[in-house]
Every structure is written in structure tokens, then in C-alpha cells.
C-alpha positions in Angstrom: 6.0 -11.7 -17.3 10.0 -11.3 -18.7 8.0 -10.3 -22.1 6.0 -7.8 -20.8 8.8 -6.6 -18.5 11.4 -6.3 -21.8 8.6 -4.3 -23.6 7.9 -1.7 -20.8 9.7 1.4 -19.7 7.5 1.8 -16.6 4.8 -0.3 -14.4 2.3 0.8 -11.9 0.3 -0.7 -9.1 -2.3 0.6 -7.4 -4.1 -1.0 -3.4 -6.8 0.2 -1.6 -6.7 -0.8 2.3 -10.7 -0.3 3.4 -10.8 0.1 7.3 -13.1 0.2 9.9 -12.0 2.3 13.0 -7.9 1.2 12.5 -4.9 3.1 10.8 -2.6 1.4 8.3 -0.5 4.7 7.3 -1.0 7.0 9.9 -2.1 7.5 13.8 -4.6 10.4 14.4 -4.2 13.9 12.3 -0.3 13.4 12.9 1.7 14.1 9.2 4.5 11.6 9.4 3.8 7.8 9.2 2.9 5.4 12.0 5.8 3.2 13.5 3.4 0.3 12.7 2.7 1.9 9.0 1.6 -1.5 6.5 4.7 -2.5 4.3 4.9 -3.9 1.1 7.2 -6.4 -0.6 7.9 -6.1 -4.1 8.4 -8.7 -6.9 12.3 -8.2 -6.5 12.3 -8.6 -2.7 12.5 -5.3 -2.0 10.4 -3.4 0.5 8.1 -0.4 -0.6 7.2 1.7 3.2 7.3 4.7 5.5 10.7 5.5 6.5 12.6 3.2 3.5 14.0 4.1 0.3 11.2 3.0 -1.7 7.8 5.1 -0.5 4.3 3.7 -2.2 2.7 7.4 -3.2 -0.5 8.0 -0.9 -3.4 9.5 -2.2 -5.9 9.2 0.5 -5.1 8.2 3.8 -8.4 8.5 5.3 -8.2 5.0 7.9 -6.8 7.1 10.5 -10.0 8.1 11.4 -11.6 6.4 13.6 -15.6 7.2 13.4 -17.6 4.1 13.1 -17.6 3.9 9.5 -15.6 2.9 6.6 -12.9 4.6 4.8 -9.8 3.8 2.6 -6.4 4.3 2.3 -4.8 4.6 -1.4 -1.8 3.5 -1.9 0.3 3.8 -5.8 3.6 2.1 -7.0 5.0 3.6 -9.7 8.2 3.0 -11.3 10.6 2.6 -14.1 12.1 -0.8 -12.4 9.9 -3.0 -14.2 11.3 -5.8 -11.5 9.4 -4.0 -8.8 6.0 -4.8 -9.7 3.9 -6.6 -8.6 3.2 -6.3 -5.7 3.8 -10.1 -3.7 3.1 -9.6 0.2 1.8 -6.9 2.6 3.3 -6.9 6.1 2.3 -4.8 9.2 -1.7 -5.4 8.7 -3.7 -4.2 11.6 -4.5 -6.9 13.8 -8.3 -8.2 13.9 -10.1 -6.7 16.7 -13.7 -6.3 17.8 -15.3 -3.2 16.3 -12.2 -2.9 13.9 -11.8 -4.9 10.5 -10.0 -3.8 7.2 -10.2 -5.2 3.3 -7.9 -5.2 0.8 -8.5 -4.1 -2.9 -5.5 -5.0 -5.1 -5.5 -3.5 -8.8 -3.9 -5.0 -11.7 -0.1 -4.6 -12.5 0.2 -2.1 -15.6 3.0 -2.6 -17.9 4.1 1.0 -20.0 
């Protein structure tokens, strides 16, 4: 990893959070994150999420709604701190309910 990390300029992530009938970004049609929005921890310790400094891109947040069948939530980490990536722990997952489950879909970490 130090290797690859002294040869790249930039390193990207992407996760996909497939739901059934729960949120993990946002409640209903409302624009601004949910208080309990997923976080993520990255390699360095620090903490990609809603309201922080660090804010995973989203482009699809389609688990807020809440219709009987299954959608996804995309979440992308992009940076130039090559220390950031991967990806090491995901906090704030929905609990497991009857009638409301979730998957996750973690891509590989690309070194630039």
C-alpha cells in the first residue's frame, strides 16, 4: 500500500448501500442529510459524513424511498490524500427490522 500510495496523486472509492424500505442518507424528499445519515471511517481515522469536513459525494440517494422494493444509495470518495482511502468501517447502518434489510457493495480502492 505505501508503494502504491507514493506513486499516486489521487485515490477513489466508490459504495453502494442497497435498501429495502430504510434511508441511509436521507429521511423522506427532505434535501439536507438525516441526523442518523451512515458514516464512514477512513484509512487515516478520519471520518467521511453529513455535517463533517469530509462529505463522500452522492450520486443517487434513492433508499429514502420507502415503496416495497429495492433501491441504492451511491456513495464516491475522492481525494488527493492518498491516506484517506480505503475505506475501513461504516457506522450509523440502519438497524435490521422486519420488512426492512440493506446490502452493502464496496468497490475497489483506485490509486491515480
Amino acid at each position: 500500500m505505501n508503494f502504491l500510495r507514493l506513486l499516486s496523486s489521487e485515490v477513489v472509492q466508490h459504495i453502494t448501500i442497497h435498501c429495502l424500505n430504510t434511508s441511509v442518507w436521507r429521511e423522506g424528499s427532505a434535501e439536507k442529510p438525516s441526523q442518523k445519515a451512515v458514516r464512514f471511517k477512513a484509512w487515516n481515522g478520519q471520518m467521511f459524513e453529513a455535517e463533517g469536513q469530509l462529505k463522500p459525494e452522492v450520486a443517487a440517494d434513492d433508499c429514502k424511498i420507502k415503496d416495497g422494493r429495492w433501491h441504492r444509495t451511491l456513495f464516491s470518495f475522492r481525494t488527493q490524500d492518498t491516506q484517506q482511502l480505503p475505506i475501513v468501517n461504516i457506522y450509523n447502518l440502519p438497524p435490521s427490522e422486519p420488512g426492512k434489510q440493506y446490502h452493502l457493495e464496496v468497490g475497489p480502492v483506485c490509486f491515480l
